[in-house]
VEXMAR-988797 format. One record per residue: residue number from 0; residue in one letter; z, x, y of N, C-alpha, C in turn. Coordinates in Angstrom, 3 decimals. Layout:
N
+-----+---+----------+----------+----------+----------+----------+----------+----------+----------+----------+
|   k | r |     n.up |   n.east |  n.north |    ca.up |  ca.east | ca.north |     c.up |   c.east |  c.north |
+-----+---+----------+----------+----------+----------+----------+----------+----------+----------+----------+
| NUM | a |        Z |        X |        Y |        Z |        X |        Y |        Z |        X |        Y |
...
+-----+---+----------+----------+----------+----------+----------+----------+----------+----------+----------+
REM end
This chain:
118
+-----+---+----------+----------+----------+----------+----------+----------+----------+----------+----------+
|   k | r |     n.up |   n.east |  n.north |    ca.up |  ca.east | ca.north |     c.up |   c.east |  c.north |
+-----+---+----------+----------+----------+----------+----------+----------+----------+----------+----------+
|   0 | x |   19.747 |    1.241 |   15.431 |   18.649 |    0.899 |   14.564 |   19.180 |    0.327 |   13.256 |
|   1 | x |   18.781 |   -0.593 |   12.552 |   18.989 |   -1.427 |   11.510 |   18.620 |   -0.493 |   10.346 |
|   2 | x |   19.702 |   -0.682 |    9.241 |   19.317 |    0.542 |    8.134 |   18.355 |   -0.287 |    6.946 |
|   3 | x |   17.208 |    0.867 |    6.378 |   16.667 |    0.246 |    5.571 |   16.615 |    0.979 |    4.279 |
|   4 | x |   16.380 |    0.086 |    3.193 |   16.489 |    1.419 |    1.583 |   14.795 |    1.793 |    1.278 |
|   5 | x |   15.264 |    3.109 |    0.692 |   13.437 |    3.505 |    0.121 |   14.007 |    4.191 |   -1.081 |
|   6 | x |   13.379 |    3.341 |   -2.003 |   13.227 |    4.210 |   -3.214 |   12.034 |    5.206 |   -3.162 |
|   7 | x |   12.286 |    6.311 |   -3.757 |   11.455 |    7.401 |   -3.862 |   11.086 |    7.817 |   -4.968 |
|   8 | x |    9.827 |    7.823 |   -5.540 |    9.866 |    8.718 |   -7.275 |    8.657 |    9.237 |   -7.044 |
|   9 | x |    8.660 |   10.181 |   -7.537 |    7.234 |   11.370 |   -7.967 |    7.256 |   11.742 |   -9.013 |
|  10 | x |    5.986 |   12.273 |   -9.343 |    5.551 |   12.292 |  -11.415 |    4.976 |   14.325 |  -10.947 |
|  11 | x |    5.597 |   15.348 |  -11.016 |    5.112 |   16.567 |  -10.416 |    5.009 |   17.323 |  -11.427 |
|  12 | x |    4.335 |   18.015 |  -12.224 |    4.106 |   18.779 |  -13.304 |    4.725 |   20.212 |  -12.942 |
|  13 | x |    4.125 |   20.603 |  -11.584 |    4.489 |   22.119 |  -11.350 |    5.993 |   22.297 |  -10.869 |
|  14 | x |    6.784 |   23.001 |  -11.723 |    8.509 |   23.418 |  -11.888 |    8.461 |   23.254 |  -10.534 |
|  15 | x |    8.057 |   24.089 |   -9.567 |    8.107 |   24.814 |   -8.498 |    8.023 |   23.604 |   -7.380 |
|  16 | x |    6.791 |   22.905 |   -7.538 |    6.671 |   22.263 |   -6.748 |    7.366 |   21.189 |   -6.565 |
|  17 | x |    7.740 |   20.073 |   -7.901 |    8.898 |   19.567 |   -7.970 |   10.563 |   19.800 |   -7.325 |
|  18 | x |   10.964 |   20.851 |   -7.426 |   12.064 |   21.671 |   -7.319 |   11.966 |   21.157 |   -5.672 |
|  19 | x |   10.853 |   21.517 |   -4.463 |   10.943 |   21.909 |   -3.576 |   11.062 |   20.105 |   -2.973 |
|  20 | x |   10.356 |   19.568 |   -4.150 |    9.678 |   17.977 |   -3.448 |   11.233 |   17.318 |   -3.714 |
|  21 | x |   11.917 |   17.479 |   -4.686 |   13.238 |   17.383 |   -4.663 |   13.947 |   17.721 |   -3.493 |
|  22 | x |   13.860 |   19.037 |   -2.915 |   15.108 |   19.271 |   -2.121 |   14.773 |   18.474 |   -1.009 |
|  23 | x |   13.188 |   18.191 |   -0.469 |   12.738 |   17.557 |    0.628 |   13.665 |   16.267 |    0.663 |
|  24 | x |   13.168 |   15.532 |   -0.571 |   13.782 |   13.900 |   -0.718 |   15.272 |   13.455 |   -0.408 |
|  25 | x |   16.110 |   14.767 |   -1.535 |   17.645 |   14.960 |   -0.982 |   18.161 |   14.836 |    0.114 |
|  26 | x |   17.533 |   15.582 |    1.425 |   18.144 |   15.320 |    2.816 |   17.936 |   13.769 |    3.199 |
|  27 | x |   16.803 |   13.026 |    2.578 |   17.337 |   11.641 |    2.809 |   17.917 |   11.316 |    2.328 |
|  28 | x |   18.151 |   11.445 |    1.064 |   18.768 |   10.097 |    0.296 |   19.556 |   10.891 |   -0.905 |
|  29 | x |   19.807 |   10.043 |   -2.121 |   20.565 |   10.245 |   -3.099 |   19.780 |   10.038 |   -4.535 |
|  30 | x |   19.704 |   11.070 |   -5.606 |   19.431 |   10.970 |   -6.512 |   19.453 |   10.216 |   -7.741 |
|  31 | x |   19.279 |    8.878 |   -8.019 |   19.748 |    8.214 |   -8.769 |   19.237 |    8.100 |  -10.233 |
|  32 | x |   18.158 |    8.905 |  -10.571 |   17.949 |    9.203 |  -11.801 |   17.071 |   10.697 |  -11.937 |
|  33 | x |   16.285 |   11.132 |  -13.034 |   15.792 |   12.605 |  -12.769 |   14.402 |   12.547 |  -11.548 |
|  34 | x |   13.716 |   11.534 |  -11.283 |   12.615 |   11.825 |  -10.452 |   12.569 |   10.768 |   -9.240 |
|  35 | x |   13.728 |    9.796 |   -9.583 |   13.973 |    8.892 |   -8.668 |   14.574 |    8.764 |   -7.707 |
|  36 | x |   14.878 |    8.549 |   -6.026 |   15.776 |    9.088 |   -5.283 |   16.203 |    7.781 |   -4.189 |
|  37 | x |   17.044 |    7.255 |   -3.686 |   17.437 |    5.749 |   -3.242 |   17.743 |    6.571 |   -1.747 |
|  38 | x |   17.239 |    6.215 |   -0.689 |   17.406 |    6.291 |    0.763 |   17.816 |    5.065 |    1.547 |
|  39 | x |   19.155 |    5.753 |    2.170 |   19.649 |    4.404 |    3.241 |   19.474 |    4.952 |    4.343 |
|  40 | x |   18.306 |    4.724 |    5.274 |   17.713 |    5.317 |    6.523 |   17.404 |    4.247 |    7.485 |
|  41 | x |   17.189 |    4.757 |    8.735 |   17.159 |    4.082 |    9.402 |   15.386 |    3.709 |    9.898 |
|  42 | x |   14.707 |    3.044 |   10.677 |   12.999 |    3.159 |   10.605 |   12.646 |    4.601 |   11.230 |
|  43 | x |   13.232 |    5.184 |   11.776 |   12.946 |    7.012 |   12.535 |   13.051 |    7.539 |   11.132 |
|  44 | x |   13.930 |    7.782 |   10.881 |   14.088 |    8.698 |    9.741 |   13.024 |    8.204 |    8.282 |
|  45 | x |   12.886 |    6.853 |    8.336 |   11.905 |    6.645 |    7.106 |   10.922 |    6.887 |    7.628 |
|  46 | x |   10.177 |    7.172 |    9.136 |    9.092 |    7.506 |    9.515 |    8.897 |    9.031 |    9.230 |
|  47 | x |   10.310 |    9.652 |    9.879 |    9.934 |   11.527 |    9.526 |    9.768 |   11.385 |    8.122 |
|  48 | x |   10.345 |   11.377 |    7.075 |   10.343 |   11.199 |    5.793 |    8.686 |   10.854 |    5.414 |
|  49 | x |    8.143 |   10.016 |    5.916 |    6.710 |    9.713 |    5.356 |    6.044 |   10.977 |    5.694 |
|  50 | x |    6.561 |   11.402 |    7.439 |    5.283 |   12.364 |    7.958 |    5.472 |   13.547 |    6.868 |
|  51 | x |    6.993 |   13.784 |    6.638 |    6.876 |   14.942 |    6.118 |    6.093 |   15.112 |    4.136 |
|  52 | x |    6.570 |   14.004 |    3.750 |    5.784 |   13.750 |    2.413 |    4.493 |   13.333 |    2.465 |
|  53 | x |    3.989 |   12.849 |    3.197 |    2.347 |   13.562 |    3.609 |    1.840 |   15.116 |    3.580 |
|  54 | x |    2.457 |   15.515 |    4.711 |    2.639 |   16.952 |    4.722 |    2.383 |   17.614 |    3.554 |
|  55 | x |    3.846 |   17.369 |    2.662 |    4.158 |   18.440 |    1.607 |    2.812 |   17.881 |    0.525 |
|  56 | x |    2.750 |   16.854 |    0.602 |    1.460 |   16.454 |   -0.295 |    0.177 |   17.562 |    0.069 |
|  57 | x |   -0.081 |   17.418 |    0.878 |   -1.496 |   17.646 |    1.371 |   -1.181 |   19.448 |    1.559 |
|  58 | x |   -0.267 |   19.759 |    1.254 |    0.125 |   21.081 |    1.607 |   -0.019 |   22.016 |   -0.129 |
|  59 | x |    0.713 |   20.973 |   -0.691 |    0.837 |   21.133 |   -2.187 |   -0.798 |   21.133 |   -2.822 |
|  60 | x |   -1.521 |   20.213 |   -2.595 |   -2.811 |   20.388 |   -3.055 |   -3.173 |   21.334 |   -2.743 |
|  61 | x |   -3.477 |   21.978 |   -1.513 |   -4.486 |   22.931 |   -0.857 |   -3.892 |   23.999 |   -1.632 |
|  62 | x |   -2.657 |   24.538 |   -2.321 |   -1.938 |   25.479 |   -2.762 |   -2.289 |   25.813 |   -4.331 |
|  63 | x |   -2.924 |   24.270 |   -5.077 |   -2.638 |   24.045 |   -6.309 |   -3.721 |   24.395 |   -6.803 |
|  64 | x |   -5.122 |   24.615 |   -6.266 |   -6.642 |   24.631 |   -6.395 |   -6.545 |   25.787 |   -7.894 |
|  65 | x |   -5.994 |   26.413 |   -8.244 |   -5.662 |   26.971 |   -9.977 |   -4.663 |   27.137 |  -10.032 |
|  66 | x |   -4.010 |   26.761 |  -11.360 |   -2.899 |   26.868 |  -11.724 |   -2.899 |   27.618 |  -12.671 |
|  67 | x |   -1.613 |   28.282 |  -13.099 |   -1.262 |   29.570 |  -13.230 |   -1.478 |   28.854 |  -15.122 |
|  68 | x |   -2.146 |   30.057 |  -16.137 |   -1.826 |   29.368 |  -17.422 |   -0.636 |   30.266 |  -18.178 |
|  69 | x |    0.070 |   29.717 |  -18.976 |    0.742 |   30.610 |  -19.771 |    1.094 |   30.397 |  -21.224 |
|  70 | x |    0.227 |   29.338 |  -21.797 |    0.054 |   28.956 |  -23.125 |   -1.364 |   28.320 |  -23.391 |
|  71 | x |   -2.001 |   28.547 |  -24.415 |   -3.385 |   27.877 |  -25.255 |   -3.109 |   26.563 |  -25.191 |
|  72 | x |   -1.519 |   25.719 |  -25.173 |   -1.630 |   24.557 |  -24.930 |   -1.810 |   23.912 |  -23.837 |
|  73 | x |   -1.283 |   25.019 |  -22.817 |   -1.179 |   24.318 |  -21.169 |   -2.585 |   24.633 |  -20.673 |
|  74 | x |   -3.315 |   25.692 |  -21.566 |   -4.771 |   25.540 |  -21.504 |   -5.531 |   24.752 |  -21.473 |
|  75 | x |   -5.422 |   24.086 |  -22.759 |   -6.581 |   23.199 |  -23.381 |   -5.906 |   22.019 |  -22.344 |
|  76 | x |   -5.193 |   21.968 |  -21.723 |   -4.359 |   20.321 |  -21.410 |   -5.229 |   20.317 |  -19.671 |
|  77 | x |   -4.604 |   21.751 |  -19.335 |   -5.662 |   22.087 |  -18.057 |   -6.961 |   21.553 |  -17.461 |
|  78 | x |   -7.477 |   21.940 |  -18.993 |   -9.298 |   22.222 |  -19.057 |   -9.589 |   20.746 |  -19.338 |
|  79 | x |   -9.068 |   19.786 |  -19.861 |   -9.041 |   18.309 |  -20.081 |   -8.622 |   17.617 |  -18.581 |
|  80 | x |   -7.659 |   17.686 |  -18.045 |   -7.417 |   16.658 |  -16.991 |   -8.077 |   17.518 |  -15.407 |
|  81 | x |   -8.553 |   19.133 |  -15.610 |   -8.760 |   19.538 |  -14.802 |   -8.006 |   19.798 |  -13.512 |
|  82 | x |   -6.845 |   19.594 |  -13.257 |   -5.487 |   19.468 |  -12.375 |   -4.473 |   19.130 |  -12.497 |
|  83 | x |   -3.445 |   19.335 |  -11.762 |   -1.919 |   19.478 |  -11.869 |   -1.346 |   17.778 |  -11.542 |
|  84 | x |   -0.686 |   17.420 |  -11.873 |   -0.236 |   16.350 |  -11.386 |    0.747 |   16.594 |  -10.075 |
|  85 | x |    0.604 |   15.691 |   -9.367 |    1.176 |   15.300 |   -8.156 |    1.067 |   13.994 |   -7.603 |
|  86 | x |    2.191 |   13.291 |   -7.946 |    2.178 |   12.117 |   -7.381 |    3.372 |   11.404 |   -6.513 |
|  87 | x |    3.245 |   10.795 |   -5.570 |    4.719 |   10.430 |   -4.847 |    4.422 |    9.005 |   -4.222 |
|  88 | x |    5.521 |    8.250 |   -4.457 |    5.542 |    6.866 |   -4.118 |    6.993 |    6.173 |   -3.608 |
|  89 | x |    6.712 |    5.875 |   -2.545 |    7.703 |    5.326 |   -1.537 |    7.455 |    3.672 |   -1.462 |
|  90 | x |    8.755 |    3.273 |   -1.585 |    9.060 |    1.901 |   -1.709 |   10.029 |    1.423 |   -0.932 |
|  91 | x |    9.857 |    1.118 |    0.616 |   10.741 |    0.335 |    1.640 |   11.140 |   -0.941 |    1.263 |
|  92 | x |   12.463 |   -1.391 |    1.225 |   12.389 |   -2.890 |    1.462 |   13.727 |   -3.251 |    2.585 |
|  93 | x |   14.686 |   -4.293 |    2.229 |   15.358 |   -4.409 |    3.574 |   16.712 |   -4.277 |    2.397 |
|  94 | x |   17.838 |   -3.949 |    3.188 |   18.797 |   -3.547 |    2.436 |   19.637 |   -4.823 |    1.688 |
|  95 | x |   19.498 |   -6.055 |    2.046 |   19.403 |   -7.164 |    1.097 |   19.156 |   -7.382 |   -0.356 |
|  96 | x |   18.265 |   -7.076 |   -0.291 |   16.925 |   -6.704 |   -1.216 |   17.472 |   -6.069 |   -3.001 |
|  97 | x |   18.584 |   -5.268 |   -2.285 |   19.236 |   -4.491 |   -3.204 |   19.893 |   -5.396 |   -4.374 |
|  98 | x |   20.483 |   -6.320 |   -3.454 |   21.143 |   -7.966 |   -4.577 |   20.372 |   -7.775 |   -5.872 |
|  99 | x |   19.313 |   -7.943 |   -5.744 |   18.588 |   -8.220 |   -6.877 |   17.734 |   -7.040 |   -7.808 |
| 100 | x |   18.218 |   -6.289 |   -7.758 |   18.126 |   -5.247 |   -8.494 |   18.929 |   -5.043 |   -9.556 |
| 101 | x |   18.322 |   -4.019 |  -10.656 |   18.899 |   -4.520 |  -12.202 |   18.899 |   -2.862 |  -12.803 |
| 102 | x |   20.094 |   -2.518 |  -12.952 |   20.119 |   -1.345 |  -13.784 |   20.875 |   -1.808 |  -15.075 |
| 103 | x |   20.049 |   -1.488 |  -16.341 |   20.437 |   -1.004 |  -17.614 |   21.322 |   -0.017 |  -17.624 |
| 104 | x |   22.488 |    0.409 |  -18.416 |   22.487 |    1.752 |  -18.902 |   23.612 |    1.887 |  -18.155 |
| 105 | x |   23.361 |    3.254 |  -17.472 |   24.401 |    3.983 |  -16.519 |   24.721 |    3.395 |  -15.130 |
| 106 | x |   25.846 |    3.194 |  -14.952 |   25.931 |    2.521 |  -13.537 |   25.312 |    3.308 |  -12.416 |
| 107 | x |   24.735 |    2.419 |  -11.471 |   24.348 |    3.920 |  -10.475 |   25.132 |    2.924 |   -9.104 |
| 108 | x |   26.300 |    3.451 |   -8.809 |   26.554 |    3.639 |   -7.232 |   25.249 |    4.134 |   -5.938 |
| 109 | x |   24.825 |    2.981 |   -5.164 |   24.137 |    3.300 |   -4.312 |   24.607 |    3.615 |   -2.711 |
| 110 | x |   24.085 |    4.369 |   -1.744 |   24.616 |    4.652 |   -0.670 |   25.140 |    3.518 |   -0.228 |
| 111 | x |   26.085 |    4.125 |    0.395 |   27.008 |    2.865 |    1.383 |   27.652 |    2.124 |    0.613 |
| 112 | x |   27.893 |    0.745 |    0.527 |   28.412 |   -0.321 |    0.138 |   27.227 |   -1.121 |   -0.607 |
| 113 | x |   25.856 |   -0.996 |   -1.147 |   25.239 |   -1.234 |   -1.696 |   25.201 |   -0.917 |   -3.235 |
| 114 | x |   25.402 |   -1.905 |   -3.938 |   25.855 |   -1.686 |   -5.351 |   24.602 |   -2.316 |   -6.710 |
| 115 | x |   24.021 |   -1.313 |   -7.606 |   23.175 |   -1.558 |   -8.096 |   23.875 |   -2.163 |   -9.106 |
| 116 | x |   23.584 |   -3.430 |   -9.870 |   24.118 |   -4.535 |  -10.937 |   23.999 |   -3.780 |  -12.224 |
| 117 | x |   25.325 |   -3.243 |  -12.757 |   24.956 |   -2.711 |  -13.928 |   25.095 |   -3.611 |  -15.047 |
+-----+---+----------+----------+----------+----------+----------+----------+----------+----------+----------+
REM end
């Protein structure tokens, strides 16, 4: 099977749930900044990967229906947006693709022989 890259990032408010949506992402791929994660997979494995971040999505909501308070600020912030954030976004393209990609800053070494332009 022909390998393909997926960037991965999620925006997760809850420690906990983050933590776990992290370790999920890890067995694919590699961490390349704090919420961002670069996968060199093949189309099976970017398929389990979707089923399972569906999953943990839809698993994570049904779990989240109140959240725990432990400050007047995480109160009032609560009682305003009414829920936790959870968000996750997957970005396939073909491992080509990578050429043209542009990192500022810190070099980031990507899986394999794929090299992000610092």
């Amino acid at each position: 099977m022909k390998s393909r890259i997926c960037i991965v990032c999620y925006d997760v408010s809850d420690n906990k749930t983050r933590r776990n949506l992290a370790k999920l992402i890890a067995e694919y791929g590699k961490r390349i900044q704090g919420s961002v994660f670069l996968c060199d997979i093949d189309e099976t494995r970017q398929h389990e990967m979707e089923l399972r971040l569906r999953s943990f999505y839809m698993n994570s909501r049904k779990n989240s229906a109140k959240p725990k308070i432990q400050s007047v600020f995480k109160q009032r912030k609560i009682k305003e947006t009414g829920k936790n954030t959870l968000n996750i976004l997957l970005i396939p393209f073909l491992p080509w693709q990578i050429d043209s990609a542009m990192s500022l800053g810190k070099r980031i070494d990507c899986i394999q022989s794929y090299a992000v332009i610092a």
